[in-house]
N, C-alpha and C positions, 0 to 999 in steps of 0.2 A: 700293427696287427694286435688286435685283443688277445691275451692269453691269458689262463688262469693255473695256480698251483697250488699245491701241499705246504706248508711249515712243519717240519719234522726233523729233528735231528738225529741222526746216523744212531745216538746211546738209546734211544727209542726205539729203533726197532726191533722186532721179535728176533727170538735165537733162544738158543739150550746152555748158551753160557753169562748167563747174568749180566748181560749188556750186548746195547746195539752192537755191529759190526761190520764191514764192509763184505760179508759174505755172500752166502746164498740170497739169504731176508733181504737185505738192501737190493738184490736184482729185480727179487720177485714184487719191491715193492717201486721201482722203475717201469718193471710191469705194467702192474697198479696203475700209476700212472697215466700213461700209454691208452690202457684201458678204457681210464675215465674222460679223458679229449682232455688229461692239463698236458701242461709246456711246460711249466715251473714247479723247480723243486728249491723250495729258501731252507736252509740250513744254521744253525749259530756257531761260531768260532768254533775250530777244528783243533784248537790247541790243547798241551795238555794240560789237563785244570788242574789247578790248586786248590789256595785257598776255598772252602767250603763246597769244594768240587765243581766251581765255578768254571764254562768256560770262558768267561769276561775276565778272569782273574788269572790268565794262563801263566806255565814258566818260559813262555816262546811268544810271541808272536810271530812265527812263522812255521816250528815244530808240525809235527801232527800230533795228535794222544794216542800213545801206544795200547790205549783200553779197543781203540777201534780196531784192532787188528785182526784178522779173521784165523781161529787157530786150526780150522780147517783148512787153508791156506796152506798154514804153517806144514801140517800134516801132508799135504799136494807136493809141496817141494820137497818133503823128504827132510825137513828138518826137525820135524816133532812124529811122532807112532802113532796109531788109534790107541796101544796101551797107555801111551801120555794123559791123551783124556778121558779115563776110563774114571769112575767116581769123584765128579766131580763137587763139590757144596752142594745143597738144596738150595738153590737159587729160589727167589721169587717170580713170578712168570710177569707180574705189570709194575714192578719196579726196579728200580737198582738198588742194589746193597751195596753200597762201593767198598766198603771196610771186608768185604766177603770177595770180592768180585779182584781189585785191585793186586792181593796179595796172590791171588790164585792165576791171574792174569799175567804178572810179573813172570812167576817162576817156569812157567811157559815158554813166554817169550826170551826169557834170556838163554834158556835151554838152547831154544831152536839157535839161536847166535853161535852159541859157543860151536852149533853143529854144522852151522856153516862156517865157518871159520878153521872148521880142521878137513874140510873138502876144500884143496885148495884145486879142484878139476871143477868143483860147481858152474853150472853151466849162466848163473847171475854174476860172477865172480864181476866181467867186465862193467856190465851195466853198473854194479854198484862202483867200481870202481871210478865208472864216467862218472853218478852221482854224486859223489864225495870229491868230484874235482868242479865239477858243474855248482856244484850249492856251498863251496868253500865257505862265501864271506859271513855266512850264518852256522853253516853245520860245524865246524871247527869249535869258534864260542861255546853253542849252547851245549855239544857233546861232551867239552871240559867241565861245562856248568854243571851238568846232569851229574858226571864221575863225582865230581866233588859234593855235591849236596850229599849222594846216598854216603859215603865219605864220612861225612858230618851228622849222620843219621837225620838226612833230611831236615835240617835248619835253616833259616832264612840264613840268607848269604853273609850280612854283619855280622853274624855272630862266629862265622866256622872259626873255626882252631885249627883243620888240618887246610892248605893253600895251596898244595901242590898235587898232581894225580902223578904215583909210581908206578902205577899198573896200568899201560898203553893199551892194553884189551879191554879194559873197563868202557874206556873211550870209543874204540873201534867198535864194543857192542851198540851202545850207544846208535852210533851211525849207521850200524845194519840196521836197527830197528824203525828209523828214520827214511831207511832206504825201502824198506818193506811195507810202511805205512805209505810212503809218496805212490811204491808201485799197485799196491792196491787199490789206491783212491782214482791214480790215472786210469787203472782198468776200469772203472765202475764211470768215472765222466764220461771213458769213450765210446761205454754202453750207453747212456744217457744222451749223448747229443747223438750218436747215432738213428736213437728212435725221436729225435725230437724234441727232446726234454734240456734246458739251459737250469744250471744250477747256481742260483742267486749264495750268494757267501755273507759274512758278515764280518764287520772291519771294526772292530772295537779302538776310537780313538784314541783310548790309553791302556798303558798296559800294569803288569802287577809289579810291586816292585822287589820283592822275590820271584825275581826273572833274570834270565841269559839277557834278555835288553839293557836292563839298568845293569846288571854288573862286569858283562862286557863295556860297556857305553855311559859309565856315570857324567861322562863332560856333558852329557844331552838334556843331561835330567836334574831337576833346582833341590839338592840333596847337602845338608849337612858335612863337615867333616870326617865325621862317622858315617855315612852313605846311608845315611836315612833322612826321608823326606822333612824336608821345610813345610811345605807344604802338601796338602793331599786334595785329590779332584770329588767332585759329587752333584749335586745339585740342590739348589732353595725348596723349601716348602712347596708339592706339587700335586699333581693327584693320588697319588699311592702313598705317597706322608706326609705327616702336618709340619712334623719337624725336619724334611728334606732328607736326603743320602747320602749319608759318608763311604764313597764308596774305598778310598783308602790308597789309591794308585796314586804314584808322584806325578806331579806336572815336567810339561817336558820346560828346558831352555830353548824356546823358539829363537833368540838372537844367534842363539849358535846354530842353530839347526838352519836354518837362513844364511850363514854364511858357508857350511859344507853343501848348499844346494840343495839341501833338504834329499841327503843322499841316502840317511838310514828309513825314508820313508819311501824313499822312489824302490829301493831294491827288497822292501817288505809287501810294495805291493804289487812288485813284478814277479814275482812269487806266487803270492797271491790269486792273481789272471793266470799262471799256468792250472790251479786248483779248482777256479770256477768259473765262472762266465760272466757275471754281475754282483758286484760288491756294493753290499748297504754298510754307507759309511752310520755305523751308530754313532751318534750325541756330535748330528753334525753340528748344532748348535755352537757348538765349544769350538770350535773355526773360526767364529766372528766370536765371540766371549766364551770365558771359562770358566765355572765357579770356584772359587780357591777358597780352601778351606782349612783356618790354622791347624798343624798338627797337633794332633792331640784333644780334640774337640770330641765332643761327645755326639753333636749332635751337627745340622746344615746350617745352623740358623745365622751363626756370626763370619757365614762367608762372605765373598765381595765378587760383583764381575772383573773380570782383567781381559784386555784386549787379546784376539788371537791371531794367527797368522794373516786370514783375511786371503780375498782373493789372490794376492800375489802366491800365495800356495800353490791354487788349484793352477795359475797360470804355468810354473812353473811345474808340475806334474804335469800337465797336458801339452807343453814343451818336448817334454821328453817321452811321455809315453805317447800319443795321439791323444783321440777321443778316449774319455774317462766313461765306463760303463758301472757309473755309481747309481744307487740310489739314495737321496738325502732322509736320513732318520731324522725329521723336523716336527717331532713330538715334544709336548711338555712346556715349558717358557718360553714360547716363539716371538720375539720381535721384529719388527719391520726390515729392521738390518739384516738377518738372518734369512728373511725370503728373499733380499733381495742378492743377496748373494748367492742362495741357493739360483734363483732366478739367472744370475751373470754368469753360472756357471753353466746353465743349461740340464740341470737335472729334478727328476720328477722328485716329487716330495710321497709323503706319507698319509694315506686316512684311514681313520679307523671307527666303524661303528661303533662300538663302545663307549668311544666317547660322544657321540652324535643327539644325544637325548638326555643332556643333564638338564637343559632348562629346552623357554621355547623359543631362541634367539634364532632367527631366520639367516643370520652373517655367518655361522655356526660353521669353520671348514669341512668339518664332519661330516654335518648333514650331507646325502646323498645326493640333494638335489643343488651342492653346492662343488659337486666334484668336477676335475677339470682331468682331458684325456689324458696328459702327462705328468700322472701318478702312480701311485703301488696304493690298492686299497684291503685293508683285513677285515675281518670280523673282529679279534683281537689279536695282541701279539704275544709272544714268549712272558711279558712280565704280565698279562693281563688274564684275570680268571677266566676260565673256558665258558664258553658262551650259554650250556644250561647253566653251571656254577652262577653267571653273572643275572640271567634271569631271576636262579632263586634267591638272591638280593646279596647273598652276602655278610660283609658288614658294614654296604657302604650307605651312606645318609643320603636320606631320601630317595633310597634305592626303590622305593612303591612309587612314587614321581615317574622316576626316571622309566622304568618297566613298564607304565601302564602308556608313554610316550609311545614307545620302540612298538608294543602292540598296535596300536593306532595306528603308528605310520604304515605298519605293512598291513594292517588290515589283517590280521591274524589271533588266535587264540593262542596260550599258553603250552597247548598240545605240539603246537607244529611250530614254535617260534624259533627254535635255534632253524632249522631248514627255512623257514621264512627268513629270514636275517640273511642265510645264504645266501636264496634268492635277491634280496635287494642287494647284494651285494656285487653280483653277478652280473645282473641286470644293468648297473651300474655303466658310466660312460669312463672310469678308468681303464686306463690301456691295460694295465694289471690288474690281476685280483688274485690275493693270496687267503686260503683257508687254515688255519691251525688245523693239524689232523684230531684233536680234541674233540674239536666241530664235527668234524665231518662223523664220527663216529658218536655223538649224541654226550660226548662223557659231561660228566659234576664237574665240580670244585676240588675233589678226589684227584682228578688227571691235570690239575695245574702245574705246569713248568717251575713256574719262580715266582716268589712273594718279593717284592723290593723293597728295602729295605727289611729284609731278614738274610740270616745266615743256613739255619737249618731247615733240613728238609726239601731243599730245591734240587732239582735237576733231575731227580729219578723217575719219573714217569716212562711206562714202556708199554707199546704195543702188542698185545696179545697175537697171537697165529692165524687165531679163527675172525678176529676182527680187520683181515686183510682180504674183503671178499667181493666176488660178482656183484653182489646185490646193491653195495654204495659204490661201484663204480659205475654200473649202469645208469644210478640216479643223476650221478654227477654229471656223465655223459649226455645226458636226456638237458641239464641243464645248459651244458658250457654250446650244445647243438640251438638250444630255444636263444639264446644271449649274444650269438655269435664269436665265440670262442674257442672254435673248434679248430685243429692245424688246419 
């Protein structure tokens, strides 16, 4: 079946409290949706971010971010007042402030904890009880991990001084808010598939190494006697930079992880499938090779490929779970070896207009008339400038080349080319077709996600209230009806 969807992450969307959340705005924009004839809603890691407010850079890979919490929720249950959130910050209404957002966010949620915790008649009492016997082999770890950072005033984990939690409730908070975040996200999927709507996830192949992962799990991870990385992961010289990506995450020990059955990945991403429906394994590249990068580098340049687990992985995850409902992130340095894997695995790959009109090479996977049914096709993605942004050049070379291509091919003016580019994309014989809501809403360079290779300034982009409306869902409807897209 053709379907088509949004790219939007939950901290996106509109609300009164300075970040996305799983509340009202995430229904109304389920809705949305619905509305417009898509089926797909892609999301980026649901974990809680770190480093640079990353969610690639999470302290979980399997947590949720307690930012997403809805404090209206909170208020439903009787754990927080309306006078709780009475004066709130001045929030920004199209970005996030996290240094504003975060601290205010916090002293909320722990509130509402401690208020469930002294109703010991709470009518969640069991539930959460099941869940904290149900998600032991993870929620245990990272609720210790969580106590002790704040503990540590929040220091990456080599460093702490204090190693032990005294205070049992620090922990147990912890876990309520885990349990509160899991039950919010399942109410809002079960709104979601019920109208028809599958929600695509994203699987980030590595993790941060100021994380519950590596400090529960250092045998896993290729880490110094001091438990800092030997090595660190990224990528070579590629289209977003000249000098490649130190993204900074340790490399795993795949000999050992091969000999426990590769258990800390089956139960991360059995996890995972209870969360959403379809997982985009990102940098699946790094499955057949890895870029390793000495620690300590400044830059990608003096990395090396090293072999990676290879099909016996995915054989052995498809062992035990069944069918794998992945999608392959095979963007960026792709080799022969790498589709052909993708290929023995049975999963669709990636295309993206954006890259489709740097030169005028006809083998080009991009180009549209080179697409094939079993894919996932964007306009752009999360790292890539929003689609007017990329129009109005940029500062990428030969960005007047590239621009006057992408016009020609759709046979379009400058006026109507972000919707034009839609349309070819739409149009398109991918079984998938995902739009960044950037697109869909006309936004600049302004409402970009993420710059790769940089630190500041990414992730805060948020959807306004009023930019949630009839008028581009009818459009899109009119589209996904002309294309054959429709449920």
């Amino acid at each position: 079946m053709r379907k088509s969807g949004i790219l939007l992450h939950p901290t996106s969307l509109p609300g009164e409290w300075g970040i996305g959340e799983l509340g009202r705005w995430a229904y109304r924009f389920v809705d949305f949706l619905v509305e417009s004839g898509l089926q797909l809603w892609q999301i980026l890691p649901l974990g809680p971010a770190g480093s640079g407010h990353s969610p690639y850079q999470a302290y979980s890979s399997v947590a949720f971010n307690p930012m997403l919490i809805s404090l209206e929720s909170l208020v439903d249950q009787g754990w927080l007042s309306s006078e709780d959130l009475e004066e709130p910050p001045d929030f920004p209404e199209s970005s996030v402030n996290f240094e504003a957002v975060i601290p205010f966010k916090w002293t909320l949620i722990k509130k509402a904890a401690e208020r469930f915790f002294q109703n010991d008649s709470d009518p969640l009492r069991p539930g959460f009880q099941e869940f904290c016997e149900r998600q032991k082999f993870w929620l245990d770890p990272f609720a210790e991990f969580a106590a002790l950072k704040e503990l540590n005033s929040n220091g990456t984990w080599t460093g702490w001084k204090v190693e032990t939690v005294s205070d049992d409730r620090n922990v147990l908070n912890h876990k309520f808010i885990q349990f509160e975040a899991f039950r919010e996200w399942g109410l809002l999927k079960d709104y979601c598939n019920d109208r028809g709507i599958q929600i695509i996830g994203d699987l980030p192949i590595f993790v941060a190494h100021d994380s519950a992962d590596v400090w529960a799990n250092p045998e896993l991870f290729d880490l110094d006697r001091g438990g800092r990385p030997r090595c660190i992961a990224g990528v070579p010289p590629d289209y977003f930079s000249a000098t490649g990506q130190c993204w900074g995450n340790p490399l795993y020990r795949w000999d050992v992880m091969k000999q426990t059955g590769y258990r800390w990945w089956i139960e991360r991403i059995q996890v995972m499938l209870q969360q959403v429906d379809i997982i985009r394994l990102d940098h699946f590249r790094g499955f057949e090779k890895y870029w390793e990068i000495p620690s300590g580098s400044e830059t990608a340049i003096g990395g090396r490929w090293v072999q990676g687990p290879g099909y016996h992985f995915f054989g052995v995850l498809s062992e035990t779970l069944g069918k794998l409902p992945f999608i392959a992130e095979d963007l960026g340095y792709i080799t022969p070896e790498v589709h052909a894997l993708r290929d023995r695995c049975g999963l669709p790959g990636m295309r993206v207009l954006h890259f489709a009109f740097g030169d005028e090479s006809a083998d080009d996977p991009h180009k549209p008339f080179n697409y094939i049914r079993n894919c996932v096709a964007y306009t752009g993605t999360h790292d890539n400038n929003t689609t007017a942004g990329w129009f109005a050049g940029g500062d990428r070379a030969h960005a007047d080349d590239e621009i006057e291509r992408a016009l020609r091919y759709m046979d379009a003016g400058e006026r109507d080319a972000v919707w034009g580019l839609i349309r070819v994309l739409l149009a398109s014989v991918a079984d998938k077709a995902v739009i960044p809501m950037q697109d869909v809403l006309g936004l600049g360079a302004e409402a970009r996600m993420n710059t790769p290779a940089t630190i500041e300034g990414n992730w805060r982009w948020r959807m306004r209230p009023d930019q949630l409306n009839s008028e581009i869902a009818s459009r899109l409807y009119a589209l996904n009806r002309i294309y054959g897209r429709l449920p």
